[in-house]
N, C-alpha and C positions, 0 to 999 in steps of 0.2 A: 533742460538743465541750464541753459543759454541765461532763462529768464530770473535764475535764482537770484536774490542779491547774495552776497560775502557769506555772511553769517546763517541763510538758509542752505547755503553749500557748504557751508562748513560740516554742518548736521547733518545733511545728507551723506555727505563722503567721508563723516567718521569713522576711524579703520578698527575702532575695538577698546572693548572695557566699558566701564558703566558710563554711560551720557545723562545728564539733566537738560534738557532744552526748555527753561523760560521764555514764554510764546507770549507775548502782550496782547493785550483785543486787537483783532484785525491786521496781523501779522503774520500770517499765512501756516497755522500750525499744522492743518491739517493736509494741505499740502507737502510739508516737509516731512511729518510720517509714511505719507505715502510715496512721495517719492524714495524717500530713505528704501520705503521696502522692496521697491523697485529696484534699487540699486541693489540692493542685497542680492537679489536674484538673476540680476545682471553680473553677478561677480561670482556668480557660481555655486552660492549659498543654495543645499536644495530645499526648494519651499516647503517643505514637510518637517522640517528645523527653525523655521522661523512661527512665532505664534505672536499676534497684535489682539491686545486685549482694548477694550472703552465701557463706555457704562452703561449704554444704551444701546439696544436691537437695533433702534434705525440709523444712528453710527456706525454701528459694525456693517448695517448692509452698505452705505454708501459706502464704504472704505471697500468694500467687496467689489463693487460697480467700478469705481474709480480706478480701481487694481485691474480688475478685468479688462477696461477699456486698455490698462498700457500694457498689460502681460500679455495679454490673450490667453491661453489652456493654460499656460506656467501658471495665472492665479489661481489654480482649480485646488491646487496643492497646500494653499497658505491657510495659517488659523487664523482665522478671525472672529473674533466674540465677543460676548459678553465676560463677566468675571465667573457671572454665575453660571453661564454657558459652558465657561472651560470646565467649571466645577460637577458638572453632572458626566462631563466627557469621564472625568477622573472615578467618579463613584460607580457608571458604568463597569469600566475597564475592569476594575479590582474592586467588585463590587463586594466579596467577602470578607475583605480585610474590614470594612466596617458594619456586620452582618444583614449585606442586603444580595437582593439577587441582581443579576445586568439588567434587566426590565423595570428599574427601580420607578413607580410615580414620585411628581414632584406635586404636593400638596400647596394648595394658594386657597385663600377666600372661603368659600361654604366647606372645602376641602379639612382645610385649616379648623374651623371653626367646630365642626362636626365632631372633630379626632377630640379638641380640648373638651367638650361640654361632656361627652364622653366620661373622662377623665375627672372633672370637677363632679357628674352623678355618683360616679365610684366611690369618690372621696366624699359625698354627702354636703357639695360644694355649692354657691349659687350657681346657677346657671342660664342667667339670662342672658340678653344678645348684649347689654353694655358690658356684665361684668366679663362676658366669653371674649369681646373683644381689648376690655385692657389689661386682664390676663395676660394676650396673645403676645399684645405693647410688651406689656415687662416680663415674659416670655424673652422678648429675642432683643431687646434691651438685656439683659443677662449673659444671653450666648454671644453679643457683642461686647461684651465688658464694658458698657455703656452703666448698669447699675450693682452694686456688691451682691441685692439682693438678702433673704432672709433665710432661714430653716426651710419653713412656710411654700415660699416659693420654688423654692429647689427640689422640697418633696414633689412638687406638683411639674416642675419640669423635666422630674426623675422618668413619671410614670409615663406625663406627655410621649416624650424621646423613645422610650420603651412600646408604646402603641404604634405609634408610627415607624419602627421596627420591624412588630411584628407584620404588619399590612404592605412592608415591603414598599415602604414611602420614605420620602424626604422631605423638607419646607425647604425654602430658600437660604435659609441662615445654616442650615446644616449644610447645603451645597459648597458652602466657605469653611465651614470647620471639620466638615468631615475629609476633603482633601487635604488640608491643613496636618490632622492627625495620622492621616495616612500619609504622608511623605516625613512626619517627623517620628514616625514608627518602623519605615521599610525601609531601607537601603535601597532594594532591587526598584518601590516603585519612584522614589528618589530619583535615582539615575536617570530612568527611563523618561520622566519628564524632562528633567535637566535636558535631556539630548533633543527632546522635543522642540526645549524653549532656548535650546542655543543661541536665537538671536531673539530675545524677550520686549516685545514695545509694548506701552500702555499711555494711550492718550486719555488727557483730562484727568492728570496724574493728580492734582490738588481737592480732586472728591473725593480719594481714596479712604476706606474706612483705618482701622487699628488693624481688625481683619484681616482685610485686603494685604495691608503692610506685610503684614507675615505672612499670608500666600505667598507674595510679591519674594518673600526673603530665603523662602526656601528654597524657589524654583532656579532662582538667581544666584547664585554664590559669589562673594565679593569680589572676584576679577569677572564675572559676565559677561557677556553683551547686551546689556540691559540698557534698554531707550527707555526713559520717562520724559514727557512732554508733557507743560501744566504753568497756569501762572500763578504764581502766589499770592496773588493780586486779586483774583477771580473768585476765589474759595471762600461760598457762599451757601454751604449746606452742614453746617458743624449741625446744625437742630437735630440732621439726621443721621447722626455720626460722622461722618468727613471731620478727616485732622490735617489741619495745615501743618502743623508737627511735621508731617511724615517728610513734605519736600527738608525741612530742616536741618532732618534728622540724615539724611542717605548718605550724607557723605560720614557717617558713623560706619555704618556696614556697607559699604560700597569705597574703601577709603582711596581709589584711585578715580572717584569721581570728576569727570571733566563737565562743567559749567559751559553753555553756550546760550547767549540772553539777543531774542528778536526784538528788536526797540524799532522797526521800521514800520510802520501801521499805514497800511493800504485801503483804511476802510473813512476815517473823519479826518476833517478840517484841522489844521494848525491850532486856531480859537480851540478847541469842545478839547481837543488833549491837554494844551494847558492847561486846562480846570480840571481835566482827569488825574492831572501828576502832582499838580498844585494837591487836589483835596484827598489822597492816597499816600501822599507824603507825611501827613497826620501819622499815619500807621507804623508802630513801634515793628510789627511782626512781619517781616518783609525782606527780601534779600536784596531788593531795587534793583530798577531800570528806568528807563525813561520813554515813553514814547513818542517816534519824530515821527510826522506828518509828511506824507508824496501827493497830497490833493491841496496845498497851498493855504493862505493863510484862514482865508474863510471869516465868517462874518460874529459878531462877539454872540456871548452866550445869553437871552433871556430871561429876565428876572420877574417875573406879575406877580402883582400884590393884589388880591381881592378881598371881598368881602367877604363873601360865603362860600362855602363849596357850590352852592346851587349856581352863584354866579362866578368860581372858578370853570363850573360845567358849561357854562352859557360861552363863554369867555374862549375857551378853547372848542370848542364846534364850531362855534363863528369863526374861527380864525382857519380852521383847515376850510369849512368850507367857502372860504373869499378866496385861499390859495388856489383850493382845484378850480375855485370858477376861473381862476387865473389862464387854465388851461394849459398850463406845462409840467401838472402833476397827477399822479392815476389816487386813489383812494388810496390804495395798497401802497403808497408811499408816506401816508401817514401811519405814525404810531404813537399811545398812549398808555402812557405805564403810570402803575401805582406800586406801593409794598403790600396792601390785601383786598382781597378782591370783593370783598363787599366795596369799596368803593369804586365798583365800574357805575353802579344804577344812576348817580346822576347824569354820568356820560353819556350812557345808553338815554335817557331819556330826551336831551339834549342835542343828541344826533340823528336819533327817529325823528325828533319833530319839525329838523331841518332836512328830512329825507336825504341823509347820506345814508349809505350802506358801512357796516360793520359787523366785525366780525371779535368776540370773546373769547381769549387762549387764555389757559390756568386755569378756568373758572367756568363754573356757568354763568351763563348768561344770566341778568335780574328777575327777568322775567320766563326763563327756565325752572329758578330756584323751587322746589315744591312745595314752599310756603305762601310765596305768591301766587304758582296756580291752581293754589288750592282756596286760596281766599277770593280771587279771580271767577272760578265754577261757578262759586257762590255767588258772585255779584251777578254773573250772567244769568244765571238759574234765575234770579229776581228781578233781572231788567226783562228776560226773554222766557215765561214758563215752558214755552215751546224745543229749548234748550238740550234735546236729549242727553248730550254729550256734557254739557254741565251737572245735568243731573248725575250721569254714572260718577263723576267724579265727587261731586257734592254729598252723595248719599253715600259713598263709600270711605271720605274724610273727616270725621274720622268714619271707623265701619258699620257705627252701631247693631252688629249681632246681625246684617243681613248678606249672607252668602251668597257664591254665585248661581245656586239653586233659587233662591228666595228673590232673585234679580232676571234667572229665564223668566220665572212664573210672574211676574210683575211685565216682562217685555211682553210676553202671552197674549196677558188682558189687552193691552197697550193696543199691539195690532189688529184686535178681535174689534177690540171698536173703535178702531181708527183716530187713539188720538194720545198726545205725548205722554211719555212716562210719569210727569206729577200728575196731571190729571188722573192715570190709569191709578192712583195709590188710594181714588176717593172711591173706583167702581164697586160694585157689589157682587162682581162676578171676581174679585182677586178674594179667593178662601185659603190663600196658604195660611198656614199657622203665624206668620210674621205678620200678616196684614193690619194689626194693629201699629208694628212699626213701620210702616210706611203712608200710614194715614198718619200718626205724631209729626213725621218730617215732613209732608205736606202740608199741615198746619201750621207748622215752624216757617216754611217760606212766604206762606203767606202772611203772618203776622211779622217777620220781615220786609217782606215788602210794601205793608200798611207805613210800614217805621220812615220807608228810606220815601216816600208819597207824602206823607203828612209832616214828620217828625223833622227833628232838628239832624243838618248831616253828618256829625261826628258823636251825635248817639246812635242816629242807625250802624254806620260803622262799628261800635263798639259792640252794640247788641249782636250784629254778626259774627262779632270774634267770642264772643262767651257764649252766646244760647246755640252757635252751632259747634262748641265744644273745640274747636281749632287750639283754642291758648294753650288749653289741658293737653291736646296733644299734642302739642310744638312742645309742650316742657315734658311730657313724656318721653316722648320718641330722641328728645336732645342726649348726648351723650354725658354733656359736662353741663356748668352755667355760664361760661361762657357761647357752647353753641347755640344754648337758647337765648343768650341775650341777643346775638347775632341774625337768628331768625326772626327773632321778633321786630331787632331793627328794620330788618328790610320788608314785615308788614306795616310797622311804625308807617314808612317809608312810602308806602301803597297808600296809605291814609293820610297822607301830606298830600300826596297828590289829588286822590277825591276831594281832600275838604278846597284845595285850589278852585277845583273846577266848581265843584258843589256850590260855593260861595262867593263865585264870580259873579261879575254883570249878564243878565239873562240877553242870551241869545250872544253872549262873550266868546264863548269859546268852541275847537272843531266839535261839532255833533251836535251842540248843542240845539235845545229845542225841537226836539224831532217830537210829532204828533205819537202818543203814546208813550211818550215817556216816564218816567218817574221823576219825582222831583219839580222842581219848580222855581226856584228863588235864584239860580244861577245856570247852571251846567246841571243836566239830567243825567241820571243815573245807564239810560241807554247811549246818551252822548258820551259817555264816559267810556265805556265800553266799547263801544265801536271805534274810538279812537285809540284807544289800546291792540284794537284788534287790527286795525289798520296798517300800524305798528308792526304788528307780531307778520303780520302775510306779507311784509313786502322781504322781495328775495333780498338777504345782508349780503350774503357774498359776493354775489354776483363773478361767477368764476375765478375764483379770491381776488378779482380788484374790491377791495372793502377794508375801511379803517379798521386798525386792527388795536382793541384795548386787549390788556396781560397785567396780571403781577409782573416783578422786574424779577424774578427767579423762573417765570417759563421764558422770558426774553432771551437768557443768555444763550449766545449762539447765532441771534442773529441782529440783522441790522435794515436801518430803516432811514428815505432821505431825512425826517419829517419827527423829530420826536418830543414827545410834550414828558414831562414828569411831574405829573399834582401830586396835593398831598403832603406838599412839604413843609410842614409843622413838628415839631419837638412831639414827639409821644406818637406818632404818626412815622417820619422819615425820618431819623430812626426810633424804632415800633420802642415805644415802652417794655412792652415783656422782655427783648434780645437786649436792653439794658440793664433791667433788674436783674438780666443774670449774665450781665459783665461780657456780653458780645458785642460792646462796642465796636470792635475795627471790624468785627463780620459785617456789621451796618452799613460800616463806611465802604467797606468792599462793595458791598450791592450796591449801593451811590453810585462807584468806579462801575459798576455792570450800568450802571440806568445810563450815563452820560456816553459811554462809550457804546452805544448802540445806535447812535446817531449818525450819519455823515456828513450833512450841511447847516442844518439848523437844529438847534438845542433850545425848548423852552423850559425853563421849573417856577413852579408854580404854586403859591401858597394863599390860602385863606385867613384873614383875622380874627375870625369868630364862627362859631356855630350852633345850632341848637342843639342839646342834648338831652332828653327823657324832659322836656318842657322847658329847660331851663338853659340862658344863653352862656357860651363857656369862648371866653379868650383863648385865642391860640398865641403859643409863642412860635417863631418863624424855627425853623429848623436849624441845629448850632452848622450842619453843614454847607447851609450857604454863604456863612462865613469863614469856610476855609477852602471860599474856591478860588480866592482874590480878586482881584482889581481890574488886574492888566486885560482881558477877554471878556470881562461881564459888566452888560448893561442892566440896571434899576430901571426899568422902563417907567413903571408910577413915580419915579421920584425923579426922574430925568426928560420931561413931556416934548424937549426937542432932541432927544437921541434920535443916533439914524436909525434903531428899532423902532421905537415911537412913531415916527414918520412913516415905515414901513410898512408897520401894523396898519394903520390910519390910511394908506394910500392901497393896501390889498383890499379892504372893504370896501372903498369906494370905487376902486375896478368891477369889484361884485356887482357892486347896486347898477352900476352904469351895465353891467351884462346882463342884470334880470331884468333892466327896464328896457333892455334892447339900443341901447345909445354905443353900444362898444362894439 
């Protein structure tokens, strides 16, 4: 308690009635909950009265642990959950009031999906896997008052609700609304929680849904002891219902609310907050604070201008890896962030080729995606026939009608005469009934592989993406058109890379020239290959010391010495779509998320131009680099004797002198 400052002891040792605690990034919020609860139970509160809600399983456990370490057995006694955790406690208990029995399943995924398609057969409804899943969408967009909805759908949510009824099930959105109705229906089960939730906390108050609010409003009655801690500042998930409303709002129904604001940040530099207050200041929807810095002034904030993304990519790889050569930084101290996650692939390509280790949060990885390695199979199938393991994937993307019956009887042949799976597609001992389709696709690789041997390299490419049916299923399988256009980017994106290699100087690049190869005019088709592969096998994490790329929406939460932010182009940082539909300050909030996950250096970082579907497209720079000001931010391209400048310029040349052995 020694260590609190003023205002984390204030909120600790609040003696009662509704609290708001405004927590700023790296202000100790999580701290102050728990300690709070701590105190609770130090003052004779019994833990069986008190319930802390958050939004996450792996929050509520650490709040468990952390609790544990200072109670000892007293935290055996306290709630702590999830929202929708508490929500199942609730339909448990009183599982009749909303006719289920206490063993109720909670329905998620093929669960979910099973119960509606059901439902849409009855009604003589489509039912395939897209429309069964944006059903589901506007399904519980509905029950969140997220959409007014139609007849149409209502009928269909009528029956839904009723099936899963009767099978003694729940979904997750009913774990919200079915306690909801049950405490605004019972008296008796009213109470009962109330007494429960005597002393009610809820971290990461500013995600909260509409929902949630009213859970929140019932359990709570307007003199409470209701703790919410949350920044208004932070609230970064409206896409997914989250209402910044709700902190607004509480002191409506809570109207003896007491306000207490953490403006002390224990995590960044003096420099990186200024820019965070300065560019959040912008925001109309906001009840303000300020945050001051206890780690000094610190060094200004970075500005790169580049050309390309490809040499945004090039630009920041180089730059962490001259730092860690530096040898006062681990990998895991760097981090890079973007707004979507198709744009790690330059990254990832750019830091494989300087063998650093990383590691992809939010996302898969580029080369996970299963558009790439399915285009991938394919290449290897035709650099290497021998390939087994490209082959199962190759013959199975798409499935062409051959099962896993008609793929034992093909592995059969295979090992009878001793030799790989294509080969085994031509023998005369394969009589299954399919055996004409598996002579066709062995014919097909090899007239590929004539292609990608003789042929020019971005017609063999191309012919790989149509004559082995991939496009068709990438626009199949996509859910919308923009997931197909996305997919397609990042094979786009594969084939930028081959035609590099492909149509380099021969004997130019890693693999290149290797006897047997395919190809010929630059980089070889097995060159190609095995330096992807080379890639793919070395360990990224490396015990998580390994650079870490994310969207800026899986970042928040944590912090890093080391932080880059590309990307930052208008329609890009912030995203076109959350404009056209009037989310500007949620953009800018994420901004405040991106910058304040830094502690010592901040770089952002923008491209001028790009290629796009063949054609080159101007970027304009992002409007929020101009509202980060002056005072803390260096133009490094436009300023070539700033001490950034200099900086930048004298860590690579520590690098070079360490790989050449002079340092």
């Amino acid at each position: 308690m020694a260590q609190l400052n003023p205002r984390q002891y204030e909120a600790v040792w609040h003696r009662g009635g509704p609290l708001l605690v405004l927590a700023g990034a790296g202000s100790g919020k999580t701290r102050v909950i728990t300690e709070r609860i701590a105190a609770l139970v130090e003052r004779d509160v019994p833990p069986e009265a008190i319930t802390a809600v958050t939004f996450t399983n792996k929050a509520a456990r650490e709040m468990r642990e952390r609790l544990a370490g200072r109670l000892g057995d007293r935290a055996s006694d306290l709630r702590i959950c999830t929202f929708h955790a508490l929500g199942l406690m609730m339909v448990r208990e009183d599982a009749e009031l909303v006719q289920r029995r206490s063993n109720v399943s909670v329905f998620a995924g093929g669960e979910q999906r099973a119960a509606l398609r059901s439902v849409l057969q009855e009604m003589r409804l489509p039912v395939d896997a897209k429309q069964v899943d944006a059903m589901l969408a506007r399904i519980s967009a509905l029950k969140n008052g997220l959409t007014p909805g139609d007849e149409a759908l209502a009928a269909i949510r009528e029956r839904y609700d009723a099936l899963l009824a009767a099978m003694n099930a729940v979904d997750f959105d009913d774990l919200l609304l079915l306690p909801i109705r049950m405490l605004s229906e019972s008296d008796e089960v009213r109470a009962k929680w109330r007494e429960r939730c005597r002393h009610l906390l809820v971290d990461e108050y500013q995600d909260s849904s509409r929902v949630q609010y009213e859970l929140l409003r019932l359990l709570a009655p307007p003199d409470a002891n209701l703790t919410v801690v949350g920044d208004d500042d932070q609230s970064i998930y409206g896409w997914r219902g989250a209402e910044i409303g709700n902190i607004f709002r509480m002191d409506q129904d809570w109207p003896g609310l007491k306000v207490i604001r953490l403006e002390e940040n224990y995590r960044s530099t003096a420099a990186i907050l200024h820019v965070a207050n300065t560019l959040i200041s912008h925001n109309s929807e906001r009840l303000g604070k300020e945050l001051r810095s206890s780690l000094g002034a610190g060094r200004p904030v970075r500005i790169w201008e580049c050309a390309t993304p490809e040499d945004e990519a090039e630009r920041v790889a180089a730059d962490i890896v001259a730092r860690h050569a530096g040898g006062r930084s681990r990998w895991s101290d760097f981090c890079v962030l973007y707004r979507a996650s198709h744009q790690s692939r330059q990254l990832e390509k750019a830091l494989r080729e300087r063998g650093a280790p990383y590691q992809v949060s939010g996302g898969l990885s580029f080369f996970d995606r299963a558009e790439v390695r399915d285009v991938l199979s394919w290449m290897r199938l035709i650099a290497n026939p021998e390939d087994d393991l490209a082959f199962l994937r190759a013959i199975t993307r798409p499935r062409r009608g051959l099962g896993d019956k008609a793929l034992a009887a093909l592995g059969a042949v295979a090992r009878a005469a001793g030799k790989p799976l294509l080969d085994a597609c031509f023998e005369d001992a394969l009589e299954h009934p399919r055996a004409l389709a598996f002579r066709e696709f062995g014919h097909l690789v090899g007239e590929l592989e004539h292609r990608f041997r003789h042929g020019e390299p971005d017609d063999a490419f191309d012919a790989l993406l149509e004559e082995s049916g991939l496009v068709a299923m990438i626009a199949a399988d996509a859910a919308d058109e923009a997931e197909r256009e996305m997919r397609m980017a990042n094979v786009m994106e594969l084939r930028r890379w081959w035609l590099a290699h492909a149509e380099g100087p021969v004997g130019g690049g890693v693999g290149s020239g290797i006897d047997g190869g395919l190809g010929g005019r630059g980089g070889d088709l097995a060159g190609f290959i095995q330096r992807l592969s080379l890639f793919a096998d070395r360990d990224n994490e490396e015990d998580g010391n390994a650079v870490r790329l994310m969207t800026v929406h899986a970042a928040k939460g944590l912090e890093f010495e080391h932080v880059y932010v590309v990307g930052m182009e208008d329609g890009s940082f912030p995203h076109q779509g959350a404009v056209d539909e009037g989310r500007m300050e949620e953009e800018r909030r994420l901004m405040y998320v991106a910058i304040t996950r830094a502690r010592y250096r901040l770089t952002l970082s923008r491209s001028r131009k790009r290629r796009r579907y063949g054609k080159e497209e101007r970027l304009a720079p992002s409007p929020f680099l101009a509202e980060l000001g002056d005072e803390h931010v260096e133009w490094v391209d436009r300023q070539p004797d700033s001490e950034s400048s200099r900086e930048e310029i004298a860590a690579h040349m520590e690098a070079m002198r360490r790989a050449l052995g002079l340092a």
